[in-house]
N, CA, C and O of each residue as an XYZ file, in Angstrom:
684
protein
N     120.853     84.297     73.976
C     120.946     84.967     75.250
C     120.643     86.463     75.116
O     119.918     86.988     75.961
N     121.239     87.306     73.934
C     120.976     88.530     73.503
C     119.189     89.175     73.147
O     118.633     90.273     73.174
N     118.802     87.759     72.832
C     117.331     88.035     72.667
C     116.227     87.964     74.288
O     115.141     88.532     74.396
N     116.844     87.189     75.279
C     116.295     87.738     76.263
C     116.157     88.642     76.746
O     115.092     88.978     77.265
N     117.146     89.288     76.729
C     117.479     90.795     77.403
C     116.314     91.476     77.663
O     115.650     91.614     78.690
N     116.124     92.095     75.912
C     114.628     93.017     75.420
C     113.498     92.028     76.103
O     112.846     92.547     77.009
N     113.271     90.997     75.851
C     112.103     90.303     76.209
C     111.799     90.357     77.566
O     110.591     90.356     77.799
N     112.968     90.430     79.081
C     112.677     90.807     79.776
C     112.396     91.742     79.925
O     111.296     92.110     80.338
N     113.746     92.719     79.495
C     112.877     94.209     79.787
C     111.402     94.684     79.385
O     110.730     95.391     80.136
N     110.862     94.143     77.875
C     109.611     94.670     78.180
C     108.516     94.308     78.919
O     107.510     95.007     79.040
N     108.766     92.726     79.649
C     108.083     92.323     80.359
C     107.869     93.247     81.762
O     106.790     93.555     82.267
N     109.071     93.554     82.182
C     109.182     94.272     83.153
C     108.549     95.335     83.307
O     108.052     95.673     84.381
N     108.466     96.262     81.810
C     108.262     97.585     81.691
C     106.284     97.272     81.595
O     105.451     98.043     82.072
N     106.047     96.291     81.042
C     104.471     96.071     80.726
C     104.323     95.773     82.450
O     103.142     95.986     82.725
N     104.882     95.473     83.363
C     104.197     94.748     84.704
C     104.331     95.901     85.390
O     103.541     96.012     86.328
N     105.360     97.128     85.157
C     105.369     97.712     86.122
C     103.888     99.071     85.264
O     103.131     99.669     86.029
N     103.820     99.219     84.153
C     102.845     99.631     83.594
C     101.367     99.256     84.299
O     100.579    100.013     84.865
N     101.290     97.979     84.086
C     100.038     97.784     84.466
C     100.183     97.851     86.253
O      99.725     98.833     86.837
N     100.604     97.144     86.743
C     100.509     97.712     88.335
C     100.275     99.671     88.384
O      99.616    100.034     89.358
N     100.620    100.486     87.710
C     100.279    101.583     87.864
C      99.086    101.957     87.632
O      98.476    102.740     88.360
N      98.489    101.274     86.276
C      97.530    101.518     85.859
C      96.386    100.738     87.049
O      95.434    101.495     87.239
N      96.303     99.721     87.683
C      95.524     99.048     88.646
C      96.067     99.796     89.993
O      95.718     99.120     90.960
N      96.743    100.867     90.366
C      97.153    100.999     91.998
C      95.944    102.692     91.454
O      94.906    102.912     92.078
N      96.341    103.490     90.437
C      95.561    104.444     90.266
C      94.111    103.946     90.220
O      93.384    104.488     91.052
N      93.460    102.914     89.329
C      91.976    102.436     89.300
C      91.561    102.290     90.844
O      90.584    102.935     91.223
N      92.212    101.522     91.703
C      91.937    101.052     92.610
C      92.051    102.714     93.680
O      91.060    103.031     94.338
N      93.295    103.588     93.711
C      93.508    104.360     94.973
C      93.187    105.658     93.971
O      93.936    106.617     94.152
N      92.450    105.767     93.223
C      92.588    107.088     92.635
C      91.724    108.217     93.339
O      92.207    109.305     93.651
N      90.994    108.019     93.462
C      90.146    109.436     94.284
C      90.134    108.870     95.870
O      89.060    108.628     96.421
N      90.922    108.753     96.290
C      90.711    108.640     97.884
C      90.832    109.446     98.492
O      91.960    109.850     98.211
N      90.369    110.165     99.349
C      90.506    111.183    100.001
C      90.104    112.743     99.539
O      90.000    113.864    100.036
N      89.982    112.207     98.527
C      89.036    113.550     97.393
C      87.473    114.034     98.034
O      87.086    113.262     98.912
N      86.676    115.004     97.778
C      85.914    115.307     98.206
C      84.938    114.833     97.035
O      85.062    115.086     95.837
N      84.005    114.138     97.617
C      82.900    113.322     96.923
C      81.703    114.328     96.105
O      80.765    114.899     96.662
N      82.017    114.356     94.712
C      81.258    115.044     93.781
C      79.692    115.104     94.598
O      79.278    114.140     95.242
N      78.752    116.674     94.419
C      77.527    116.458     94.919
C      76.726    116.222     93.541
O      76.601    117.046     92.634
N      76.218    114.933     93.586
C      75.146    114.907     92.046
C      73.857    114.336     92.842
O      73.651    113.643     93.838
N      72.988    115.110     91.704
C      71.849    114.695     92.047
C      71.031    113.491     91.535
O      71.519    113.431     90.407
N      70.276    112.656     91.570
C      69.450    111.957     91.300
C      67.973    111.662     91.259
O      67.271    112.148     92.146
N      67.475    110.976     90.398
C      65.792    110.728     90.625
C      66.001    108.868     90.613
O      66.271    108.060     89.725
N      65.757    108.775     91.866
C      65.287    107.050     92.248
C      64.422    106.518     91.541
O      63.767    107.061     90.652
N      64.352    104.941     92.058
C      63.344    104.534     90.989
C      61.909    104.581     91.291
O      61.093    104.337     90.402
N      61.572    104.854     92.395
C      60.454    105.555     93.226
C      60.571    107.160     92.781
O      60.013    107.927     93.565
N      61.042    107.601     91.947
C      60.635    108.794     91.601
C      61.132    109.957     92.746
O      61.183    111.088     92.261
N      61.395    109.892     93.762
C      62.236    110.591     94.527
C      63.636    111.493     94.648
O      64.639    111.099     95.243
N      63.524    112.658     94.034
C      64.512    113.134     94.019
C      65.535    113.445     95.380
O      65.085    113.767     96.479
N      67.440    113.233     94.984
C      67.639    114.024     95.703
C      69.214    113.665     95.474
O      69.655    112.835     94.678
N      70.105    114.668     96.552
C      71.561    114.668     96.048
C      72.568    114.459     97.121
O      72.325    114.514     98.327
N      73.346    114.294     96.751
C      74.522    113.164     97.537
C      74.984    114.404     98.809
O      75.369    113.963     99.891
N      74.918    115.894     98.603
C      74.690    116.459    100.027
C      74.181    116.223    100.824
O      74.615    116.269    101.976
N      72.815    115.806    100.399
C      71.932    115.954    101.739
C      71.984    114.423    102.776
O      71.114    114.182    103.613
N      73.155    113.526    102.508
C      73.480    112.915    103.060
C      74.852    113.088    103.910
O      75.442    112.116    104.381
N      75.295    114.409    104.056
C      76.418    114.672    104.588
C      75.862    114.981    106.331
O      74.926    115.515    106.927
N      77.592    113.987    106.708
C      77.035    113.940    108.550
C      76.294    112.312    108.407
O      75.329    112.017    109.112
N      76.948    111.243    107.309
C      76.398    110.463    107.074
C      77.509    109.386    106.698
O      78.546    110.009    106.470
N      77.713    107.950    106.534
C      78.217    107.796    105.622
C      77.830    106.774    104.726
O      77.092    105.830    105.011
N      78.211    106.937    103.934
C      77.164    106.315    102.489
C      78.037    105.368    101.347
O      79.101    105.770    100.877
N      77.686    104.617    101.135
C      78.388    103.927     99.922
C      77.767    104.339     98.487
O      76.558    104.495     98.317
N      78.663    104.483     97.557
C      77.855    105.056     96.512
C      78.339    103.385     95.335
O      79.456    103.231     94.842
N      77.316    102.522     95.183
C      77.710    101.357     94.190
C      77.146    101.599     92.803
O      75.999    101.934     92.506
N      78.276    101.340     91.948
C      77.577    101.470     90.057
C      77.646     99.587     90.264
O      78.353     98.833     90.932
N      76.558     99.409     89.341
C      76.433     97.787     89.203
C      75.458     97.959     87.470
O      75.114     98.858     86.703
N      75.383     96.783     87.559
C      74.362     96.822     86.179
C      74.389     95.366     86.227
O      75.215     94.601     86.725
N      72.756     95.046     85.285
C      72.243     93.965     85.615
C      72.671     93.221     84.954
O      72.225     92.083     85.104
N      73.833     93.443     83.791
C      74.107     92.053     83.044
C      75.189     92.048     84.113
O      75.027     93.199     83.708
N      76.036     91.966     84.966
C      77.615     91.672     85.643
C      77.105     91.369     86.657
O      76.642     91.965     87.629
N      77.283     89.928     86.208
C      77.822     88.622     87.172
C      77.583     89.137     88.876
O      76.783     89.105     89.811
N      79.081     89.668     88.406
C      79.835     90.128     90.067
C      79.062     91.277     90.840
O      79.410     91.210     92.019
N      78.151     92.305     90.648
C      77.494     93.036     90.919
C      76.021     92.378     91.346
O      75.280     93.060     92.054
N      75.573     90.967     90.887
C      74.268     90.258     91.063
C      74.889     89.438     92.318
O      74.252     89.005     93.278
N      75.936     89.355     92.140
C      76.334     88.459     93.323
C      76.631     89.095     94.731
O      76.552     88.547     95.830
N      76.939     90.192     94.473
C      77.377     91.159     95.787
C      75.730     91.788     96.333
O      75.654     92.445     97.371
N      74.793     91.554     95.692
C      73.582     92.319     95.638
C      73.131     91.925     97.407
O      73.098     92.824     98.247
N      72.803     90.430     97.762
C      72.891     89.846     99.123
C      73.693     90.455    100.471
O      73.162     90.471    101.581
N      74.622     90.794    100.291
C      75.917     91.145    100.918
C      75.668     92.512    101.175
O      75.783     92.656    102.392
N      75.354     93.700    100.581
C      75.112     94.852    100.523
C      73.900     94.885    101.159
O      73.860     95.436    102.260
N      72.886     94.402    100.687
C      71.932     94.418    101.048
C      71.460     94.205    102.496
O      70.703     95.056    102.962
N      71.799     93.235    103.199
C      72.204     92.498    104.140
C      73.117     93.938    105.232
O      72.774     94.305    106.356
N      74.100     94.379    104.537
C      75.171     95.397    105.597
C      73.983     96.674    105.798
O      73.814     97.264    106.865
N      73.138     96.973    104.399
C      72.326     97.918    104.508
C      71.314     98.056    105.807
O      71.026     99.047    106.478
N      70.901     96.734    105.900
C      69.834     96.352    107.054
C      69.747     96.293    108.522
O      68.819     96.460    109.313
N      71.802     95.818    108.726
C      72.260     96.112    109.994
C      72.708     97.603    110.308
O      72.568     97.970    111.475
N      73.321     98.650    109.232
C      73.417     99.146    109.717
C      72.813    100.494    109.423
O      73.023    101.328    110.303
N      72.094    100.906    108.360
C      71.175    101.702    107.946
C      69.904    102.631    109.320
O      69.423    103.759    109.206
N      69.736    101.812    110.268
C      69.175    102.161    111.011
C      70.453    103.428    111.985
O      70.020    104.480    112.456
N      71.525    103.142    112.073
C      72.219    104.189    112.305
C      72.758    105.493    111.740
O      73.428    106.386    112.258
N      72.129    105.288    110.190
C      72.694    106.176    109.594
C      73.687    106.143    108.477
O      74.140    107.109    107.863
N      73.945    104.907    108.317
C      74.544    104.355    106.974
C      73.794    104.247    105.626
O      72.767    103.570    105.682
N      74.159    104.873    104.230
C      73.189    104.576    103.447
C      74.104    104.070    102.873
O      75.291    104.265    103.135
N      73.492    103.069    101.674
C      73.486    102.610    100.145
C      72.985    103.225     99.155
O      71.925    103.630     99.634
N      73.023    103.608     97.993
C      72.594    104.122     96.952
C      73.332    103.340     96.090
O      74.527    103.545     95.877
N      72.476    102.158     95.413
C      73.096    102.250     93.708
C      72.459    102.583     92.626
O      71.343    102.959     92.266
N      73.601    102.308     92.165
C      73.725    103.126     90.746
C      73.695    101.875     89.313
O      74.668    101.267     88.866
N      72.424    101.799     88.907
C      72.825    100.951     87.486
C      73.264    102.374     86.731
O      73.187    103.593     86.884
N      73.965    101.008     85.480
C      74.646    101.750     84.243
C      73.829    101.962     83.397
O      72.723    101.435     83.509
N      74.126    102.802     82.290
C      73.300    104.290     81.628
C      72.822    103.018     80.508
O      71.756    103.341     79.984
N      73.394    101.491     79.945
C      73.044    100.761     79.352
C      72.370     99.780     79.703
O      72.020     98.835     78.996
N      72.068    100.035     81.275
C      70.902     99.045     81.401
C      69.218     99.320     81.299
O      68.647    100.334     81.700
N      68.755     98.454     80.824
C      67.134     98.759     80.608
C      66.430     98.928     82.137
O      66.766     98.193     83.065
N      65.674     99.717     82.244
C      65.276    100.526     82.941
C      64.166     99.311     83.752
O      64.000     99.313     84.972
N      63.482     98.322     82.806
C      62.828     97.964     83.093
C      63.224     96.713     83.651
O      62.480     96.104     84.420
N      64.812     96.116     83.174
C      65.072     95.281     83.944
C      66.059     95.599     85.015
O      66.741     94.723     85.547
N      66.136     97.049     85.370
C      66.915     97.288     86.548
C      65.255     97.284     88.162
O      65.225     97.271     89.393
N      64.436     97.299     87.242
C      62.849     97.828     88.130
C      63.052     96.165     88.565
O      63.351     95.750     89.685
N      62.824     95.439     87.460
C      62.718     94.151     87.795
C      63.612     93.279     88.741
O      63.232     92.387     89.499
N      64.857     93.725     88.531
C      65.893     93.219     89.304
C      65.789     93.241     90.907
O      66.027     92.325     91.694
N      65.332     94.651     91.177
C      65.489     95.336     92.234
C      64.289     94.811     93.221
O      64.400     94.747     94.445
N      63.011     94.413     92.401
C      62.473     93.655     92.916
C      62.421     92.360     93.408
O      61.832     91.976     94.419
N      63.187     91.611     92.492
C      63.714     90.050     92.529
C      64.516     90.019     93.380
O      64.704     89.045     94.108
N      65.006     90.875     93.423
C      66.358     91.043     94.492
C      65.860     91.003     96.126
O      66.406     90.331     97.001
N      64.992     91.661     96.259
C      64.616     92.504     97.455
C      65.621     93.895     97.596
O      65.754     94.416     98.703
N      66.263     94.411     96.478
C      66.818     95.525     97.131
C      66.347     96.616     97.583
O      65.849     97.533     96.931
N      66.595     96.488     99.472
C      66.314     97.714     99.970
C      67.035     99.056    100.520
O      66.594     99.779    101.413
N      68.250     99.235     99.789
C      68.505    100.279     99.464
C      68.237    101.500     97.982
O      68.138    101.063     96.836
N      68.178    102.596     98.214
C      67.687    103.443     97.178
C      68.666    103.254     95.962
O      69.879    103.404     95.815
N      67.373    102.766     94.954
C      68.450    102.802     93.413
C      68.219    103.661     92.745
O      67.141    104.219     92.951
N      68.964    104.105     91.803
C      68.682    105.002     90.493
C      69.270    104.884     89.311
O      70.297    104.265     89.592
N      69.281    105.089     88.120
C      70.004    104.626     86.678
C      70.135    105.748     86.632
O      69.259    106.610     86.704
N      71.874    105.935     86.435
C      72.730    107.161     85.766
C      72.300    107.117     84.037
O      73.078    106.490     83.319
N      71.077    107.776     83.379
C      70.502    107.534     81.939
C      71.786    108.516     80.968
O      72.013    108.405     79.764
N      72.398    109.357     81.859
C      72.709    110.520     81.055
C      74.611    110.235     81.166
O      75.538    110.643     80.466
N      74.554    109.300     82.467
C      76.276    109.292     82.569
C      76.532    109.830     83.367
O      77.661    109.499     83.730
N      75.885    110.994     84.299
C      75.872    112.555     84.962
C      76.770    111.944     85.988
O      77.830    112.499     86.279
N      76.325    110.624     86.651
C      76.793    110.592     87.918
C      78.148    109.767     87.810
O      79.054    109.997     88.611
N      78.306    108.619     86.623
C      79.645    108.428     86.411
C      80.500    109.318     86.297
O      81.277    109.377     87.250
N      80.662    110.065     85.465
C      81.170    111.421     85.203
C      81.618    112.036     86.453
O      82.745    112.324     86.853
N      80.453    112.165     86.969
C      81.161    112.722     88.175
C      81.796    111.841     89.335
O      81.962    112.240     90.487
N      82.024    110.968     89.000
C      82.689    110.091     90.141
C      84.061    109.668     89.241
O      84.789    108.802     89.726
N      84.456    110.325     87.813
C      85.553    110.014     86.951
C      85.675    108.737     85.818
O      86.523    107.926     85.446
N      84.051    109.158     85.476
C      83.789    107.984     83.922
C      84.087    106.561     84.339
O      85.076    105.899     84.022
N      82.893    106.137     85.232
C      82.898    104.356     85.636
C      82.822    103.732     84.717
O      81.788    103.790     84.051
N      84.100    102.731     84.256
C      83.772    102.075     83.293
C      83.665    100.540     83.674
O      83.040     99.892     82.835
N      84.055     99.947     84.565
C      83.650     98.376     84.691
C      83.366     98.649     86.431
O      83.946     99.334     87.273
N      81.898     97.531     86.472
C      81.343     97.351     87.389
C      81.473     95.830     88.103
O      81.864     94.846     87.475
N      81.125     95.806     89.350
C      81.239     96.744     90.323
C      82.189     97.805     90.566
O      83.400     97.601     90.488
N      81.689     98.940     90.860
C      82.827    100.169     91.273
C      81.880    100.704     92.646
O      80.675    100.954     92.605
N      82.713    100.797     93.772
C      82.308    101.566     94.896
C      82.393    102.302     95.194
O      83.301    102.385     94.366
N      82.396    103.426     95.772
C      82.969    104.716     96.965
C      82.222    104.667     98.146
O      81.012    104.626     98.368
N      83.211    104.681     98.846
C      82.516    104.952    100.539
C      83.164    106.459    100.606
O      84.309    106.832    100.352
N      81.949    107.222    101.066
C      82.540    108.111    101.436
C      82.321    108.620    103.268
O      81.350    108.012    103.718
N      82.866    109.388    104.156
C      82.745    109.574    105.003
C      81.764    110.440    105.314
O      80.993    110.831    104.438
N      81.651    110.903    106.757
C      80.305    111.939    107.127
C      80.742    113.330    106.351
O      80.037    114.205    105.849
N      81.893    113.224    106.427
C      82.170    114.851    106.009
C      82.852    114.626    104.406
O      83.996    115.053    104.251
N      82.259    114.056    103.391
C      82.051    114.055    102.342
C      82.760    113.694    101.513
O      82.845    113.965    100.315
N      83.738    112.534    102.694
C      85.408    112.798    101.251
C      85.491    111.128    100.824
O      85.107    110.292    101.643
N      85.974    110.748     99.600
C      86.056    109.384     99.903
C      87.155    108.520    100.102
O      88.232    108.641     99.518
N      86.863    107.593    100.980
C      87.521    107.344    101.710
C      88.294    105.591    101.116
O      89.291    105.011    101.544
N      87.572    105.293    100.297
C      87.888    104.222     99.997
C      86.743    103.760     98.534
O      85.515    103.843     98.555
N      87.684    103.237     97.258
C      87.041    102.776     96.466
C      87.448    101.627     95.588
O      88.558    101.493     95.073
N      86.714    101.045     95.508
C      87.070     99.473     95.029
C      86.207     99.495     93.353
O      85.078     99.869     93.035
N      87.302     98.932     92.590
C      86.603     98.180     91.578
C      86.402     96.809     91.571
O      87.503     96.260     91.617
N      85.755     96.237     91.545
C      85.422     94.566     92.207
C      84.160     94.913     93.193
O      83.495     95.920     93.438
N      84.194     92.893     93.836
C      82.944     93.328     94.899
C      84.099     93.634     95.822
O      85.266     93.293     95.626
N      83.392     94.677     97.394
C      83.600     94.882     98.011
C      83.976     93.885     99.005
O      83.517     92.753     98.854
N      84.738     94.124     99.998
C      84.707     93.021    101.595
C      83.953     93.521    102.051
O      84.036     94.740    102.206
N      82.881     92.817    102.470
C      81.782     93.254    103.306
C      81.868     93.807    104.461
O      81.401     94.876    104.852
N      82.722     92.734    105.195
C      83.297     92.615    106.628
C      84.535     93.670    106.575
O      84.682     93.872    107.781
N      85.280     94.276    106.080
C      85.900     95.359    105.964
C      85.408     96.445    105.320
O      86.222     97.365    105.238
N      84.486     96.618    104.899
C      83.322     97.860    104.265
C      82.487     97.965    105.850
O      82.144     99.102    106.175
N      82.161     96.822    106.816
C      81.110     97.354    107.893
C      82.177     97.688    108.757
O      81.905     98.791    109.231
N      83.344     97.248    109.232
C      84.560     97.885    110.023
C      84.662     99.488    109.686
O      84.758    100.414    110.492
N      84.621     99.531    108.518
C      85.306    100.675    108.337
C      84.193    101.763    108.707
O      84.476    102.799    109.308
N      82.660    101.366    108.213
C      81.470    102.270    108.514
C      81.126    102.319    109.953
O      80.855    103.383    110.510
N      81.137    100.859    110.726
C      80.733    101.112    112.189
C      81.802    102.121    112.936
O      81.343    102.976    113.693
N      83.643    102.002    112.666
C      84.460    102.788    112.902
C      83.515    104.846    112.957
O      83.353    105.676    113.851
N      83.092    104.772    111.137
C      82.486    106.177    111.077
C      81.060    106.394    112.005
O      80.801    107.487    112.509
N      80.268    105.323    112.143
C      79.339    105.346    113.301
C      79.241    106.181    113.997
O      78.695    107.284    113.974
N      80.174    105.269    115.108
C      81.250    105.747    116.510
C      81.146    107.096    116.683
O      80.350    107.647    117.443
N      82.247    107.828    115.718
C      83.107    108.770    115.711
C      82.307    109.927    115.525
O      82.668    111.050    115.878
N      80.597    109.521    114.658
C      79.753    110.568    114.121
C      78.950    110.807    115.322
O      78.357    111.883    115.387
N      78.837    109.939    116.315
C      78.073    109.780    116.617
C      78.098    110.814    118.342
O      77.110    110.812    119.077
């Protein structure tokens, strides 16, 4: 009976550990003001996460070996199409370890028509607080802050609530 004791308690102490460690992954920069980094697309197009302010934008890291990021590719893609014409963007982001040539390839296979770019240097993980497992999202709002970020795929249908909501309000 004496040997349960400890065994609960560290169970306890490991669950309430990790729930901290997953409520920070999950709510950690919310409401923070969304790093301005710049980028070069895969069209060669430069440009930086300001000049989308008065906007609101999802910023997705994915990479082409994860599963869950090939699978959300439809879904995004798809929210991009309905609502992009108002002023909603997408931008993803492969990881600094994916080949360049099969993120070109992907993007084609895919049909993705939102703007991609490969973080080569890390620059833009970094600045969003060292992405380490993908999918990772940020939505951020018109006025630059973010508002919500998920590690996993996103809810689609609660990712377009929340953007048609910023629509509205920008509009």
């Amino acid at each position: 009976m004496m040997k349960a004791k400890p065994k609960i308690l560290f169970i306890s102490i490991a669950i309430l550990v990790t729930t901290s460690i997953v409520s920070w992954l999950f709510l950690g920069s919310s409401g923070n003001q969304a790093p301005n980094v710049q980028m070069t697309l895969l069209n060669g197009k430069k440009l930086d996460l300001r000049s989308f302010h008065g906007h609101p934008v999802l910023i997705n890291f994915w990479a082409t070996t994860c599963p869950g990021c090939v699978e959300e590719i439809p879904s995004l893609a798809k929210l991009y199409k309905q609502l992009s014409p108002q002023g909603f963007e997408i931008i993803g982001v492969a990881m600094s370890y994916d080949i360049p040539s099969q993120v070109k390839t992907m993007t084609q296979d895919k049909h993705i028509p939102y703007p991609i770019t490969i973080d080569r240097s890390d620059s833009i993980s970094k600045a969003f607080g060292t992405i380490r497992l993908t999918p990772t999202s940020f939505l951020i709002n018109p006025k630059g802050q973010i508002v919500y970020q998920k590690i996993g795929n996103v809810d689609t249908a609660k990712l377009k609530a929340q953007v048609e909501q910023m629509l509205r309000q920008s509009s």
